[in-house]
N, C-alpha and C positions, 0 to 999 in steps of 0.2 A: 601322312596318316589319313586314312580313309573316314569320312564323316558319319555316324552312325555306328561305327564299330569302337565298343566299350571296351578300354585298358581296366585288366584286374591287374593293380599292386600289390607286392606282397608288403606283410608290417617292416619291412626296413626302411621304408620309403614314406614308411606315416611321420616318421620323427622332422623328413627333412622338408616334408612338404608343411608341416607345422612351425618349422622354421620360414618359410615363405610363403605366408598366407596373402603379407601384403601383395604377393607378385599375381594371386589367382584373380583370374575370370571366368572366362566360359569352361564351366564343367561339368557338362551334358557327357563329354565323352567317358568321364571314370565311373570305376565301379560303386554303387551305394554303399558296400560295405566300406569298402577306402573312405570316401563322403563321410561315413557315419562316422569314424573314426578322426576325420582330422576335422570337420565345424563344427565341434563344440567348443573347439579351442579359437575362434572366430571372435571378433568384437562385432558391435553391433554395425559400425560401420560396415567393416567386411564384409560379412552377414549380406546387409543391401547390397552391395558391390555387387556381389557372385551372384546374388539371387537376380538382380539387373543385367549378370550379363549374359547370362546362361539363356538360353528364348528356346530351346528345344525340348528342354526336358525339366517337369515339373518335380522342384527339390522339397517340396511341403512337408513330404511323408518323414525328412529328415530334419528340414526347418524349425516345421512348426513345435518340436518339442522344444527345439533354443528359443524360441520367440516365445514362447509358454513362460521360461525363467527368466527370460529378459523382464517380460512382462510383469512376473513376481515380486523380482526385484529391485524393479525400480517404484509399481506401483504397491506393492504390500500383498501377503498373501489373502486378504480380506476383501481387494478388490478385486483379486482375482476369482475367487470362490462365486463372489457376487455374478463377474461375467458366465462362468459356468451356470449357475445357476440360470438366468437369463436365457441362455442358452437351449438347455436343457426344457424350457417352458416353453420356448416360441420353438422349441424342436429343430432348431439350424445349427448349420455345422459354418463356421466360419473361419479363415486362415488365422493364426495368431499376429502371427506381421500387420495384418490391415487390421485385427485387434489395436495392438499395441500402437499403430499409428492414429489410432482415431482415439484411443486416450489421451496420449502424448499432445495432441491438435487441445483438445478438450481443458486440460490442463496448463498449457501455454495460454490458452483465451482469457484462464480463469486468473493466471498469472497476471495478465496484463489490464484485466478489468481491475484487480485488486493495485498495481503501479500504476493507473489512472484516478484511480480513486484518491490515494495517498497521494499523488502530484497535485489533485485540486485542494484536498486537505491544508497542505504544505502552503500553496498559493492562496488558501481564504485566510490562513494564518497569519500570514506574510502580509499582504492587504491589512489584516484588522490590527497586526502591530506599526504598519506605515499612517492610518486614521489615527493612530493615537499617541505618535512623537509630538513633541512639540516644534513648531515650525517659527521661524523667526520671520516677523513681516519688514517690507523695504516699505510700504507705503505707514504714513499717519494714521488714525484711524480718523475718520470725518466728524466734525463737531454734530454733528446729529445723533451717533452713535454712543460718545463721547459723552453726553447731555444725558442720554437712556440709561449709561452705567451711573453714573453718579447720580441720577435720581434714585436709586436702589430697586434697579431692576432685576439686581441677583439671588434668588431664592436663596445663595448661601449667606452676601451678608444682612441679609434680614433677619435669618437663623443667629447669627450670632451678634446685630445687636440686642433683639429679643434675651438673648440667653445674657448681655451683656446688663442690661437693665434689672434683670431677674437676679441678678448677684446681690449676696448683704450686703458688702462693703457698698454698692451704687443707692440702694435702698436706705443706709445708713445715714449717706451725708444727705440724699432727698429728706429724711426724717430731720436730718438737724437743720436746715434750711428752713423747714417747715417752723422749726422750733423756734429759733429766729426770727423769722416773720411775725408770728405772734406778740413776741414780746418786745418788738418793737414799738417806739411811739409813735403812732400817725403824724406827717410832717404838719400838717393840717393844724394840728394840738396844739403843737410843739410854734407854728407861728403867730398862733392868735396870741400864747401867753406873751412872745415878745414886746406886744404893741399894749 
């Protein structure tokens, strides 16, 4: 087959070449009608494939409308408007393909900023509940240390012998003690009458 010279198909032949999309490459040689007829039955994979392999002749004018709805939907028709719009203000005309892959980039980044995020998340987590097992010590603790607790250098049991003092029943028997004392005799008294 001679290079440069276009095969027109007729439609019996759209059915089988849609059956064999995976087997296409270079297809600079067929007619755009035939083209227009069997890539929109392409995946996006294929899509790149053919458009990668073809270097002779530019498929845009037929591409870019599939890269247009690739584009929709995957990204939403909301963002697509947005690109339009964009578009339309800075007044360029841009292929949808190299649209859709500079989204595609943009959103992978954003992907992976957001599974960075949550893997330190995960990891400051994991940290603040390994700080706050309790760990079993091999060593004694040193009589220095030792001497500092049982002097009551625990803000908690100072808390609760305060709260422990502050109880009736402890206030009670202080008060009957007190009562006692009083009414006691001085041994003092009690030895001079001896003699």
């Amino acid at each position: 087959m001679e290079k440069g010279k276009l095969i027109a198909l007729d439609d019996r032949w759209v059915s089988i070449a849609i059956d064999n999309l995976e087997s296409f490459g270079d297809v600079g040689y067929l007619d755009f009608k035939f083209l227009a007829q069997v890539l929109p039955h392409c995946s996006k994979d294929q899509l790149i494939h053919i458009e990668k392999s073809t270097k002779d002749k530019d498929l845009s004018p037929i591409t870019d409308k599939l890269w247009k709805k690739f584009f929709e939907r995957e990204f939403g028709v909301k963002a697509t408007d947005e690109v339009i719009e964009k578009m339309k203000e800075k007044k360029a005309s841009c292929k949808w393909s190299e649209l859709y892959q500079t989204k595609l980039k943009r959103v992978e980044e954003a992907e992976n900023k957001v599974g960075e995020r949550l893997k330190r998340l995960y990891q400051k987590e994991e940290a603040r509940k390994q700080s706050r097992q309790v760990r079993v010590l091999d060593k004694v603790p040193s009589t220095s240390t030792s001497n500092k607790r049982s002097c009551g250098g625990s803000k908690l049991m100072d808390k609760a012998r305060k709260e422990y003092m502050k109880c009736l029943e402890v206030r009670n028997i202080q008060a009957m003690k007190m009562k006692a004392s009083v009414f006691k005799k001085p041994r003092s008294i009690q030895a001079m009458k001896a003699f």
